[in-house]
C-alpha positions as CSV (number, residue, x, y, z in Angstrom):
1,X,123.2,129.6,120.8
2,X,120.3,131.1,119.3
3,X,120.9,130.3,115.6
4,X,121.2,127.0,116.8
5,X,117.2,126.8,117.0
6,X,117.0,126.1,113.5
7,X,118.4,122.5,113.8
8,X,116.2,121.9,116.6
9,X,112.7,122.8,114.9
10,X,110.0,119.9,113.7
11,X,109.4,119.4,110.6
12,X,106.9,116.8,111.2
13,X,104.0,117.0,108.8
14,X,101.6,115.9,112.1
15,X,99.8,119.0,114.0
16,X,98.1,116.3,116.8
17,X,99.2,117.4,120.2
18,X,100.8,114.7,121.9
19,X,98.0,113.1,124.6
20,X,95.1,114.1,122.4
21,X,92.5,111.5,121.0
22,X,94.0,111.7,117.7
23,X,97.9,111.1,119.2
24,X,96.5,108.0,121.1
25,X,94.6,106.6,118.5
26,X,97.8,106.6,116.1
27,X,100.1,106.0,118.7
28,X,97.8,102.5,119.5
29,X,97.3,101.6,115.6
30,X,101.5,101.6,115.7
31,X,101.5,99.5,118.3
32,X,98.5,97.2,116.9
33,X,99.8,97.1,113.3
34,X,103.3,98.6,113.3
35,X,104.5,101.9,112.1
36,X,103.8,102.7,108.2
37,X,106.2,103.0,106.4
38,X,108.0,106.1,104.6
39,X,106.9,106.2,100.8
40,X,108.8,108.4,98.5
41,X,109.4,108.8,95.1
42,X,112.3,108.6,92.8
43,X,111.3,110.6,89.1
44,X,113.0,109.5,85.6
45,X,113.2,111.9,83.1
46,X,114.3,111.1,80.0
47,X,117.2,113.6,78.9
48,X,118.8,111.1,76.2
49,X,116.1,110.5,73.7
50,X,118.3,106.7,72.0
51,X,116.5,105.0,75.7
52,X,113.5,105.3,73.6
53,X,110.0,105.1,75.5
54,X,110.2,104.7,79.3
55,X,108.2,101.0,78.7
56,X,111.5,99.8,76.5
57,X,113.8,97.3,78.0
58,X,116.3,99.9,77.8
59,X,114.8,102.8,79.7
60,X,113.9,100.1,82.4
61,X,117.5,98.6,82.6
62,X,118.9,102.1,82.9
63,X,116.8,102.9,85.8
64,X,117.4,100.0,87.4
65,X,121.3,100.3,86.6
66,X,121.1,103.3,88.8
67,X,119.4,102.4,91.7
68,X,121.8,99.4,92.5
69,X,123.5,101.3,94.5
70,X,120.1,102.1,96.7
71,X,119.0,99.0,97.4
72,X,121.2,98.5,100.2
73,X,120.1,101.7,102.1
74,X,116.0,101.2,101.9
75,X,113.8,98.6,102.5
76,X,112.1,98.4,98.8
77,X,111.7,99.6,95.8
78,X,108.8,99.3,93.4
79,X,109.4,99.9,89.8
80,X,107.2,99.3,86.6
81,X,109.9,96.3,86.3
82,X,108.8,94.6,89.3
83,X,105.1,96.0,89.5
84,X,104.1,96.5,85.3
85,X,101.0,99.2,85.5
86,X,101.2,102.1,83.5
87,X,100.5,104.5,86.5
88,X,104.0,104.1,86.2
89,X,104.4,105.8,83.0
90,X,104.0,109.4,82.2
91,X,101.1,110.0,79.3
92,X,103.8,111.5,77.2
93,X,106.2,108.3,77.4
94,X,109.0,109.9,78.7
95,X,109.4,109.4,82.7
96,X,108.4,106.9,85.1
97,X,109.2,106.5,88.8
98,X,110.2,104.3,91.8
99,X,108.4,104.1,95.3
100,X,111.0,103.6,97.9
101,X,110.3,102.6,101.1
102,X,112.7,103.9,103.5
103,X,114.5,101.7,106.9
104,X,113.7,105.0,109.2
105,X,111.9,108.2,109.5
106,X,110.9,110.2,106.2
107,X,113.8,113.0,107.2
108,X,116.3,110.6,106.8
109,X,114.6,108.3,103.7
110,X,114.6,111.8,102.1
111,X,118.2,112.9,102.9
112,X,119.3,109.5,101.7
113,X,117.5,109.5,98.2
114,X,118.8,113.1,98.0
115,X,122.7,112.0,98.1
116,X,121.8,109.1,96.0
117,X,120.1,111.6,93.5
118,X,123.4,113.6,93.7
119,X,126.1,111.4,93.0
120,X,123.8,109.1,89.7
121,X,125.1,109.2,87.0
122,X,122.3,112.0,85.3
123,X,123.6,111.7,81.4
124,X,121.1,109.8,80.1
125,X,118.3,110.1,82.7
126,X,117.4,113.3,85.1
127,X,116.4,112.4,88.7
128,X,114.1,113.9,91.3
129,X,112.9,113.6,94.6
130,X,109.7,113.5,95.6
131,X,107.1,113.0,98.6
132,X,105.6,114.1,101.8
133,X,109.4,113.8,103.2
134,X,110.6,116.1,99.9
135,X,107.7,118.7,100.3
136,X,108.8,119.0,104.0
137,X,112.3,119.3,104.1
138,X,112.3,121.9,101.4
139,X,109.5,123.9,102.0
140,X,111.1,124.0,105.5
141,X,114.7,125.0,103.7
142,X,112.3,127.9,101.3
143,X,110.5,128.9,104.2
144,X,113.8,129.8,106.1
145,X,115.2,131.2,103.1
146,X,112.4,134.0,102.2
147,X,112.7,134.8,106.1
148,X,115.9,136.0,105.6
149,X,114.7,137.6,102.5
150,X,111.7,139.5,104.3
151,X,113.6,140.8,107.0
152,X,116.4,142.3,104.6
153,X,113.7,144.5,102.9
154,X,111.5,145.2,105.6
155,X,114.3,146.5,108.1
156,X,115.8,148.5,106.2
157,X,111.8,150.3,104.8
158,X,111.4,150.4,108.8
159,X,114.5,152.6,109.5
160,X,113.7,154.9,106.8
161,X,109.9,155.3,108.5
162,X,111.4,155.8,111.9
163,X,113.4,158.2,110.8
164,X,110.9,160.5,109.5
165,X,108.7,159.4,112.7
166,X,111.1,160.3,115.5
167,X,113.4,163.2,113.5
168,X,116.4,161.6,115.0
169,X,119.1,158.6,114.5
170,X,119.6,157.5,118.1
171,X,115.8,157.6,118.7
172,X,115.2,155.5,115.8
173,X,117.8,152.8,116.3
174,X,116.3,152.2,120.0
175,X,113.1,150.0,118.4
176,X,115.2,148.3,116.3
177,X,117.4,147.3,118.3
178,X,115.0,146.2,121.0
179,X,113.1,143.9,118.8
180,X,116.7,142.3,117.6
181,X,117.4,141.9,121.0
182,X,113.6,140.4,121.5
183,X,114.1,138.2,118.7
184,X,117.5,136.9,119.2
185,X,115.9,136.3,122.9
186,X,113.0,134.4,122.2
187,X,114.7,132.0,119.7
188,X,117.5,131.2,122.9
189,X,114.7,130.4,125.0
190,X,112.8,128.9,121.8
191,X,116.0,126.3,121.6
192,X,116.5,125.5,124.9
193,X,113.0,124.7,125.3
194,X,113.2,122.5,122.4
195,X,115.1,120.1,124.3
196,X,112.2,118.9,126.4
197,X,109.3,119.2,123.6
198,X,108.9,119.5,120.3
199,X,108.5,122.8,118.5
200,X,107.1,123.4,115.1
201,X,109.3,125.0,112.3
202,X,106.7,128.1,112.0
203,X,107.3,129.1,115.7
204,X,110.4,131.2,113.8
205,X,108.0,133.3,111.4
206,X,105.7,133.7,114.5
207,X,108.5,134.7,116.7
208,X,110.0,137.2,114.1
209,X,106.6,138.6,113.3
210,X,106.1,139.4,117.0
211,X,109.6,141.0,117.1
């Protein structure tokens, strides 16, 4: 039950407590003006070098060739066909990009571009994902990741020093098995309280820290 806590967490990039000026204040611009909408951005690197510069008809018909198959799952999508400005164009000549604007929240704009990144066709042109919805998600997934990685060479430095501290096996598991028990604890009650509010994705580093 307690590893479930990691499905549960926010990811939101916001840090406004709900009910504060701030919340209210965004909650009644949503309300005056609608919601914004999720921006994210869709990178084109050249990989096959006959597409030419990213400004040549062909290099635009190949990006738009691939996101066809988007269309129907966003609400837009700018490209320096539709909109030409050479912010769209990299200095070098080589890339360009796509703002989508996503139907829902950023999480799910993001995992969408993400499967449509995975299944094009990346022969001729690399993709990547980018945006405040891209940063989140996978500094959330690193974040997670180096935890796991911390706590794997910590633990075992921290049995070796208890050890030489308390002279004895037994006596030395009793801490360590305490704070897993601490840990594994809090995250429980971490989850189920999850259900009622929202709880940010660092609550887990603070939570193992204080374990």
């Amino acid at each position: 039950y307690a590893s479930g806590l990691f499905q549960h967490l926010s990811a939101d990039d916001s840090f406004a407590a709900s009910g504060t000026a701030a919340d209210l204040a965004q909650k009644r611009i949503e309300a005056e003006f609608g919601a914004s909408p999720s921006s994210e951005i869709l990178l084109f690197e050249r990989v096959d070098d006959q597409l030419g510069d990213a400004k040549s008809p062909a290099f635009q018909q190949k990006v738009l060739d691939l996101l066809k198959p988007l269309r129907d799952d966003v609400e837009s999508i700018t490209t320096y066909t539709s909109q030409p400005n050479d912010a769209f164009i990299s200095h070098d000549g080589a890339a360009t990009y796509a703002v989508v604007v996503g139907k829902s929240d950023r999480a799910a704009t993001y995992h969408t571009l993400q499967q449509f990144a995975d299944h094009a066709d990346q022969s001729q042109v690399k993709i990547s994902v980018g945006g405040t919805a891209a940063t989140i998600e996978q500094t959330t997934g690193e974040g997670s990741k180096d935890l796991v990685q911390a706590e794997m060479i910590s633990l075992p430095i921290l049995l070796v020093l208890l050890l030489v501290f308390f002279r004895s096996g037994v006596a030395s598991l009793v801490p360590l098995g305490m704070s897993g028990v601490t840990i594994v604890g809090a995250f429980a009650i971490a989850r189920f309280i999850s259900s009622f509010i929202s709880i940010d994705q660092y609550a887990v580093n603070v939570i193992t820290i204080l374990g």
